[in-house]
N, C-alpha and C positions, 0 to 999 in steps of 0.2 A: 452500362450507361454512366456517364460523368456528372455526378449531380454537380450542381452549383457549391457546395461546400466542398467537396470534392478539387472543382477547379480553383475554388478560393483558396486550398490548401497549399495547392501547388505553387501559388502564385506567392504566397506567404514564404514556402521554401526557397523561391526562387531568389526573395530579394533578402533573404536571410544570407545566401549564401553569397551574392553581392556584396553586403556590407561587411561581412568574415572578413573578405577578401580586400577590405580597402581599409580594414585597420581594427572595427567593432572585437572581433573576434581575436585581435594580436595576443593579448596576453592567456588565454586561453588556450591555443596553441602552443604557446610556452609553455605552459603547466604540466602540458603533455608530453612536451621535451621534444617537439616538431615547428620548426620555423615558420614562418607564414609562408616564405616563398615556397618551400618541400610542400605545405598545403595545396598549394596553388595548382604547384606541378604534377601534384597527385590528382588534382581534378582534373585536370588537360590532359593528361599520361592516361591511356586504356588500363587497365589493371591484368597481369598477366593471369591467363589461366590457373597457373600453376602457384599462384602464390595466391594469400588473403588479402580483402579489400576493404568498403567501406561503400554503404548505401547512402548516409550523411555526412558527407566528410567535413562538411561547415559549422556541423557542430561541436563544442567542447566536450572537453572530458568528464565525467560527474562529479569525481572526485582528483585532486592531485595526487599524484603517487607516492604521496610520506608517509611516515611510520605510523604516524596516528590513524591516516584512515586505512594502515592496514592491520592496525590493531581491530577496527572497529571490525572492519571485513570478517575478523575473524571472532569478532562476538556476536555478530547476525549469526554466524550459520554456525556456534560452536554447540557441543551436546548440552542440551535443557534449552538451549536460546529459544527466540520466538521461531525459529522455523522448524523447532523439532516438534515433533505429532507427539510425542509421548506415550507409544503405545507400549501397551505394559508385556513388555516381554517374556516376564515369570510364566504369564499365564498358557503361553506357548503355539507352536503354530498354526496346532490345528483350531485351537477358541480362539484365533486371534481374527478369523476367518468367519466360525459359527456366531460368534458374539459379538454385534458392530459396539455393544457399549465399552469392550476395551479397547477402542480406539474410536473414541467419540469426538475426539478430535481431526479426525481423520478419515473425512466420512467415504463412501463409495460413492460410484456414477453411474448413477443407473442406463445412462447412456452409452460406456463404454464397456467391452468384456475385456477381462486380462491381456490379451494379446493384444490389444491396442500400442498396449506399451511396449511390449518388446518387437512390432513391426515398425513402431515409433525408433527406436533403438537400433533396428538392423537399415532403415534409409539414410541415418544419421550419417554411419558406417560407412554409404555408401559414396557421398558425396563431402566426407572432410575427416582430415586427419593431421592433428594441427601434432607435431614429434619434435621440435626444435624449441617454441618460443619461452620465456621462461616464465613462472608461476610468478604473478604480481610485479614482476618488471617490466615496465613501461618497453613496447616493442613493435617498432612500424612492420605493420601489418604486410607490407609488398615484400618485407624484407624477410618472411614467414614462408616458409614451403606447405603447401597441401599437398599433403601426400596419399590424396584420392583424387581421382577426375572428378571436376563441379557438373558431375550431370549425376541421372539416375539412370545409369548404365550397368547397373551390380559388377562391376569391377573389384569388387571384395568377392565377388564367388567365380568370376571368370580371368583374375587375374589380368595379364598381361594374352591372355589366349594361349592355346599349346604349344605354338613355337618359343615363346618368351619364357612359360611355366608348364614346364611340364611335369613338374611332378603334381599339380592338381590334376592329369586327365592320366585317363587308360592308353595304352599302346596305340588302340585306332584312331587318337586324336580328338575322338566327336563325343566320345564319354566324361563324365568328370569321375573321378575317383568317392568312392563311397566308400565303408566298410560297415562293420557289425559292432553292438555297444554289448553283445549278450543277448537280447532278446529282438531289438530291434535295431536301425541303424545308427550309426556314430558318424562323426566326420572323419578324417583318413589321420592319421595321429604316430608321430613318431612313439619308438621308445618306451621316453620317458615323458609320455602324454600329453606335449607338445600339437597340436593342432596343425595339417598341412595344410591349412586353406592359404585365401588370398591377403584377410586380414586380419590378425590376432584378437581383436577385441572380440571378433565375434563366435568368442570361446570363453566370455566372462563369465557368464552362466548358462544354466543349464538349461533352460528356454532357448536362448537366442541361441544355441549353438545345436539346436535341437530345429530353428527356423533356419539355420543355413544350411543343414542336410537334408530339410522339406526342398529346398531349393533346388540341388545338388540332383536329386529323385525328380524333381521337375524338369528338369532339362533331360535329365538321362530317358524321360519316358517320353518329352515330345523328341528327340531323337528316334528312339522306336518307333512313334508312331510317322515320323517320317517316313522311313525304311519302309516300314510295312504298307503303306498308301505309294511306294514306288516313286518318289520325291526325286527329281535325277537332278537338282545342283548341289552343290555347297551345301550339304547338311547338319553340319557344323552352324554353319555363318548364318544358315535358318532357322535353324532349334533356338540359338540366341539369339536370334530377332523377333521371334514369338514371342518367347519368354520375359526378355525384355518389354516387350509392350505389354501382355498382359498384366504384366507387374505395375506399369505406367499406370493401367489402367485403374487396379486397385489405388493406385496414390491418388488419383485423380477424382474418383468414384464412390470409394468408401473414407480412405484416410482423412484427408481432408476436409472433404462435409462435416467428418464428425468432431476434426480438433477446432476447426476455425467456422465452419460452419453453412452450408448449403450458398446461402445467400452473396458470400463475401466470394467464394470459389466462382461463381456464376457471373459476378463482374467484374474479375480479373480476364476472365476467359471472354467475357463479350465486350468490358470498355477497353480491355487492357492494363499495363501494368505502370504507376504513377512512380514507385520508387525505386525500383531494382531495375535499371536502365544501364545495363552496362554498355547494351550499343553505343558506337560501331566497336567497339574491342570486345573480346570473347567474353560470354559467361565465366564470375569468376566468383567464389567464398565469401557473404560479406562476415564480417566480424558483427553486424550488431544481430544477424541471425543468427551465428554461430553462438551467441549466447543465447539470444530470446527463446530458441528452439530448444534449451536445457528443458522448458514446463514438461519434458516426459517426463524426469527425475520427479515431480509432483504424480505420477501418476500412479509409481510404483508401490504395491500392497508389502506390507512387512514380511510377509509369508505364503505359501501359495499352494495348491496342491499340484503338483507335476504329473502325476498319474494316475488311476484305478487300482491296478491289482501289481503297481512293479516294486513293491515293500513285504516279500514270502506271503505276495496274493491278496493284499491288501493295498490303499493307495498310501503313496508317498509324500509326507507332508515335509513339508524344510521353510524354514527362514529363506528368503532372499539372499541374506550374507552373516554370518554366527562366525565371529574370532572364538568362539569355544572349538567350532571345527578344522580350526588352521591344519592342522596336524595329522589329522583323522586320513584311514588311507580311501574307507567311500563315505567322505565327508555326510552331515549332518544335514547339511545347508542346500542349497544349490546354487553353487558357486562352482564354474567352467573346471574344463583342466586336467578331466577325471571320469573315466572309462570304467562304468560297474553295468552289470544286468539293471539294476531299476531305476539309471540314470537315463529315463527317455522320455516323449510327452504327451501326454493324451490329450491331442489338444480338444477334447469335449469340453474343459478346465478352461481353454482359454478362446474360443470362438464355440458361437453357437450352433450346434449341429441339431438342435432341436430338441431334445432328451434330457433338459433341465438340469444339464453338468455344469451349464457356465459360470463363471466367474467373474463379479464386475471391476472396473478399476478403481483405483481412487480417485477424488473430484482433482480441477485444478486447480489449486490452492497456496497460500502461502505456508504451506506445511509438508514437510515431505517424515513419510516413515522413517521412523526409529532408527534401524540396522542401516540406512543409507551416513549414518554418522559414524559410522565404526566399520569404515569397508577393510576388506584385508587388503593388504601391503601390493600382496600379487594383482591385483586388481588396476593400479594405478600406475602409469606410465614412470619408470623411472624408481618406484616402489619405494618412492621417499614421501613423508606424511607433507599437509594435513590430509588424515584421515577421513575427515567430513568432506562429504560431496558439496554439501552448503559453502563452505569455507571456499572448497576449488573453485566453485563457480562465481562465487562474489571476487573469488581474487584474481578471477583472469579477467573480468572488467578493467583493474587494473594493467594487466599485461596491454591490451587493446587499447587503452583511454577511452572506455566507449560512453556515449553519451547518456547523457539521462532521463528515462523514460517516460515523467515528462517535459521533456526537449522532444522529443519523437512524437510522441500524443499530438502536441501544440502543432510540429508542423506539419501530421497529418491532419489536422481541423477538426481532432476529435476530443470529447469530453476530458478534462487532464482530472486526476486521483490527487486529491493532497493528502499524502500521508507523510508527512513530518512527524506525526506522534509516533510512527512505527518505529521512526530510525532518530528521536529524538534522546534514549537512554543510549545511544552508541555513538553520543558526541560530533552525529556529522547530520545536524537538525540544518541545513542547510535550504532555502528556501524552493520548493518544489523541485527538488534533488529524492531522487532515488535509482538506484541499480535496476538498468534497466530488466535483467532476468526478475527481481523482486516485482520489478511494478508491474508489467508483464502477466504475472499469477497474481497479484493484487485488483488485476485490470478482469479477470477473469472471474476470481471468487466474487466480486465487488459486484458486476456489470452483467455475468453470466452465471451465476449461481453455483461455477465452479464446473457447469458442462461442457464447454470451452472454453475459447479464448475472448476475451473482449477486444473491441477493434481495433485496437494498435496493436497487439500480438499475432490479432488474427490474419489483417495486410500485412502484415512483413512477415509471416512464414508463409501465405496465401502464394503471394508477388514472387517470391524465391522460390519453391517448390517450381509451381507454373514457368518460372520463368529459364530456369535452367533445364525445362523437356522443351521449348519454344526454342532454345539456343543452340541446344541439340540437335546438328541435321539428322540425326540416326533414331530419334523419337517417333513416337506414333503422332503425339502432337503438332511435329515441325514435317514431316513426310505425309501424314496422313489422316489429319485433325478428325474426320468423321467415320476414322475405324471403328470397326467392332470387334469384342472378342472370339476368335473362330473357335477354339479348344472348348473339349466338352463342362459342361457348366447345367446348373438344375434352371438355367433359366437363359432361353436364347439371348443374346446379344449385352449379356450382362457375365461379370467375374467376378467373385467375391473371395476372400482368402478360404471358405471353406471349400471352393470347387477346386481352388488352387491344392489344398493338400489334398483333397481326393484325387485328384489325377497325380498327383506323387504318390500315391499308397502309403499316406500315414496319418488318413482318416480313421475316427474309431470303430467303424465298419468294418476296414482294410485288417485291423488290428487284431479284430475278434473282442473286444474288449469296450 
């Protein structure tokens, strides 16, 4: 339902972006290094599929793209700055887990279990892949290739399909390609331990590459069970249209409730969507999701336990990412890339299967773990520094000119954050200016206690998610809004990522373990 603040907001955006257009907003658009009239044209022009967009495109840049504020850029998110958690790393990874007072700045969510984050991490994956634009130079965003389809299609696990890719499937074409890690399964992996899937990243660690082979097992087994129930079409083209919805389904059902929150998911789906309108031209990337959507970087634990008994019958404890293990041949850490017997996942550790294994995330906050400022080289597109994730993220705001969060607050009509004092020792105290991914987790720690998002991070990842399954004629939501899930699950008419790895067999049931 459209409340009355609601419709005021819109209407505030509307004539916001009026007066952009007749001159308010000229010099502003310079600063960005985009003409007014390019503006103009960008707003009238559909935005291609295949390239990144813009959900405000009326609004300025946060910051100019000079040296000073990319100095500054690079003292928010540098090691010790205000975003770094300071967890003590000496003390190591398994007490960094039993002991929350060594990272008491850093607290957990009791709301979320570990896997939050790395399914948070493999959707990401699945709908953007920005390979071209460059780090902190200013770059129109149409002029950027997405090098994933803007749906949630898992096109990172199905490729191009088996005529395009085949070396992701088996001979019969309906299988995708699995292999063995040593005890359990691994993704299919050249050589020299190169990853065959559809998209590299989701081989950066040892989770997330650990959820594209739950995946890989999910499809290879409703395949099966196709067969064996005597399914006489295209079984191929049905196993991934299952699969695909089910997955929808979890985004829709679990993910989202729990990052933005029950209530916001519920009026996008019954009012509809106020920002991310990219009718009549296809669903496409916008750039200020494409940042806001980092807050999973806030979710990630400095360290983690990966399994039970895969450490000579013990569990496996590792850092997230340790430059002491660069080098190591079955690394330390878990960090992608690297085929050993006890490199696999229990996910008891990271979804709840009942039996008191899980593990929670961290809140969302303006602080991310430790080892996220010291990622290794291989991790990072191009394998040139900076090394802080913080740093990357503030600096592609730059690359985008993306607006400032509160500029976005205001003309969603929601409560705006002033925090100036956070970004007043980094010489860019500029008046209700701040990077939209900062404010974002500010808007969240501040407003939600740090268990989600607060309302302007929560609509515009709400509105996106929602709105590119809606644009999608091949969805469950734009074909068949009142599906259910058919696949076996411990509770009819519902899916939950634990029924999903059980029917892939690499539940801890399945595992023995």
């Amino acid at each position: 339902m459209h409340t009355p603040a609601r419709r005021q907001a819109r209407a505030r955006a509307q004539l916001t972006r009026r007066l952009f257009l007749t001159g308010v907003g000229a010099s502003a658009a310079a600063a960005a290094g985009i003409g007014a009239l390019g503006l103009a044209e960008a707003q009238t022009q559909p935005t291609p599929a295949d390239r990144f967009g813009r959900m405000f495109p009326s609004l300025p840049p946060y910051v100019p793209a000079d040296e000073r504020c990319r100095q500054a850029m690079l003292s928010i998110g540098a090691v010790g700055g205000i975003m770094d958690a300071d967890d003590d790393l000496a003390a190591g990874p398994i007490q960094l887990i039993l002991d929350p007072a060594l990272s008491a700045g850093n607290p957990d969510n009791p709301n979320h279990t570990a896997g939050i984050t790395f399914l948070g991490q493999f959707l990401d994956h699945d709908m953007t892949f920005d390979q071209t634009s460059p780090l902190g130079t200013p770059t129109r965003p149409e002029d950027s290739p997405n090098d994933r389809t803007p749906a949630l299609d898992l096109d990172t696990v199905y490729g191009g399909g088996p005529g395009v890719d085949p070396e992701l499937y088996e001979s019969d074409r309906r299988h995708l390609r699995i292999e063995s890690g040593g005890l359990f399964e691994d993704v299919p992996r050249q050589g020299n331990g190169t990853a065959i899937i559809g998209d590299p990243r989701n081989d950066e660690n040892a989770i997330l590459s650990g959820l594209h082979a739950a995946f890989i097992l999910f499809h290879n087994r409703t395949v099966d069970r196709l067969v064996a129930t005597g399914f006489g079409g295209d079984v191929f083209a049905e196993a991934r249209r299952l699969v695909t919805w089910h997955y929808q389904w979890i985004i829709v059902h679990t993910f989202l409730p729990l990052v933005c929150g029950q209530p916001v998911v519920d009026d996008v789906l019954a009012g509809g969507r106020d920002y991310y309108r990219p009718e009549p031209g296809p669903a496409f990337m916008p750039i200020e999701f494409q940042i806001a959507y980092r807050i999973g970087h806030s979710m990630v634990r400095p360290s983690y336990r990966l399994n039970l008994q895969g450490d000579n019958g013990g569990p496996f404890f590792g850092f997230i990412f340790d430059p002491a293990a660069q080098f190591e041949a079955d690394p330390s850490d878990l960090r992608g890339g690297v085929r050993k017997p006890r490199r696999f996942v229990g996910w008891q550790t990271f979804f709840d299967f009942g039996d008191g294994q899980v593990r929670q995330n961290k809140r969302l906050d303006t602080v991310l773990s430790t080892p996220l400022f010291r990622l290794p080289l291989g991790t990072i597109p191009g394998g040139q520094p900076p090394i802080s994730l913080a740093q990357r993220n503030l600096l592609r705001h730059m690359t985008w000119s993306v607006p400032a969060g509160q500029r976005i607050a205001q003309t969603m009509g929601n409560q705006m954050l002033m925090l100036q004092d956070a970004m007043a020792p980094y010489g860019i105290a500029l008046e209700n200016q701040t990077p939209l991914w900062f404010y974002v987790l500010a808007e969240a720690e501040q407003l939600s206690d740090g268990l989600r998002l607060g309302p302007t991070g929560a609509r515009l990842v709400a509105e996106v998610f929602i709105g590119l399954m809606q644009l999608d004629p091949t969805s469950y939501l734009a074909v068949a809004p009142t599906w259910r899930p058919t696949l076996p699950s411990t509770a009819a008419g519902r899916f939950l990522m634990q029924d999903l790895l059980r029917f892939a067999g690499v539940d801890p049931a399945a595992r023995g373990q």
